[in-house]
N, C-alpha and C positions, 0 to 999 in steps of 0.2 A: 701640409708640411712637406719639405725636400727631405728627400733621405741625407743631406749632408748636414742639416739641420743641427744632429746630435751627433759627431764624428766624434768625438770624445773629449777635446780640448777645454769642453766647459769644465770636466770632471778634472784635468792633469794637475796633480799634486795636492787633491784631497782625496780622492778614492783609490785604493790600490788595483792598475791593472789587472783586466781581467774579474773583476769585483761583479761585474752585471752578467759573467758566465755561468757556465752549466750550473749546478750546486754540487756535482761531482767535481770537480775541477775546484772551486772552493774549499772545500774540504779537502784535499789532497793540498792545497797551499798553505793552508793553515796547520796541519798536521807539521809541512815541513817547516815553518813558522813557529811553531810551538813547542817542536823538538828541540828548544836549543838551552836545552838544559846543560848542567855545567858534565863534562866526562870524569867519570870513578873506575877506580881498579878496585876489586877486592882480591884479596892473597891469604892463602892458606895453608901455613907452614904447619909442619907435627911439632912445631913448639910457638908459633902466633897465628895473631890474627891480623892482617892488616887492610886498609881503606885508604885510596889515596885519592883526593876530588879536587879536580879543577875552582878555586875560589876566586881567582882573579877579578878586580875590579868591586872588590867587598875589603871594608877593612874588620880588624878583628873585634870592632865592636858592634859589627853588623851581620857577625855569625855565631852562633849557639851548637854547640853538641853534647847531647844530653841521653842517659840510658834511659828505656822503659821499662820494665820486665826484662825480657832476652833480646833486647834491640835497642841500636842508636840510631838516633834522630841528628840529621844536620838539617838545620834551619838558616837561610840568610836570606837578610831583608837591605835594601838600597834605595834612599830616596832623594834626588838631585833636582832642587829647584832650581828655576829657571832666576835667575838674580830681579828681571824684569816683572816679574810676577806673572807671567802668562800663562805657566803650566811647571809642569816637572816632569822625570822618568822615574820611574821605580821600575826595579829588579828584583827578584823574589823565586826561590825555590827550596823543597820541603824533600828530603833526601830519607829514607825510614832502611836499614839493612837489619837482617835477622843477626844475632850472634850464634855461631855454635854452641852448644848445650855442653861443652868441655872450658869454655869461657865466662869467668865471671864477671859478670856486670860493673861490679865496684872497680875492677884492675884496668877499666879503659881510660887512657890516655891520648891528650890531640895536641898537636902542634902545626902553627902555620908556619911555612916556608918563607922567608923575602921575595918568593918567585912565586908565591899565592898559590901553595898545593897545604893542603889540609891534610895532614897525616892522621890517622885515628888507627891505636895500636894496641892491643890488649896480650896477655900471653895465657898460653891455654895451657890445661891443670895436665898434670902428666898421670898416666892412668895408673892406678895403684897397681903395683905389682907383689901376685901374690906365688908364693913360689910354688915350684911345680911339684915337688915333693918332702913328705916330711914323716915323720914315724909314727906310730900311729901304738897307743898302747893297748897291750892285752888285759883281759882283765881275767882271771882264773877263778873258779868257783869252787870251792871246797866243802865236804858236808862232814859236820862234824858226829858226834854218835849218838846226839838227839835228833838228829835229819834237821836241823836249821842250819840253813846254806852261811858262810860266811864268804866273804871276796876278799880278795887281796889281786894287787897288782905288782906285775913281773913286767921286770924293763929287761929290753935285749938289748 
């Protein structure tokens, strides 16, 4: 065989460049291939909770957000055939955030944007407050002249 043999034109536009390198080099391309998941804010006010995530390209009957226990799950699925029937794309990511333990489950709220941002909003319980002081009664013991203690209480 010529070493020009296999120059790589046989492979162009079915293997992705670079596909028959190291397996270190694979794996770092596929890591940045696969990171492309959709971008989320999470924010953290003393009175909410909020989550804001990239949905674009999902319509709203192609995404779910749903509580578990102390967490919300965004789920969105996407599936576009080809009209010709030769294939399809699907798009697909599974999004899981903890809630704070001051947030209840039932009070999360989502709303999509026209500009495809997923708001998910919850408001967080305000901490009981207990006051700092308060009176505190005495109670007086008296004996009467059989020696059986009787109580009564004196308010100041």
């Amino acid at each position: 065989f010529d070493g020009n043999d296999f120059d790589g034109t046989f492979f162009d536009g079915i293997v992705p460049v670079g596909f028959f390198g190291r397996p270190e080099d694979r794996r770092s391309s596929f890591k940045a291939s696969s990171s492309k998941c959709p971008a989320s804010e999470v924010s953290l006010t003393p009175d909410n909770f909020a989550l804001r995530l990239d949905v674009r390209g999902f319509v709203p009957e192609e995404i779910s957000v749903k509580t578990v226990g102390n967490s919300v799950e965004v789920h969105a699925r996407h599936e576009e055939k080809d009209p010709e029937g030769r294939g399809f794309v699907m798009r697909e990511f599974r999004r899981k955030y903890t809630l704070p333990d001051d947030v209840d489950p039932e009070s999360v709220t989502s709303q999509l944007t026209g500009r495809g941002l997923l708001a998910v909003e919850a408001p967080r319980k305000k901490a009981e407050t207990t006051p700092l002081s308060h009176t505190v009664p005495i109670s007086v013991e008296h004996t009467s002249s059989n020696d059986v203690p009787s109580t009564s209480q004196e308010s100041s």
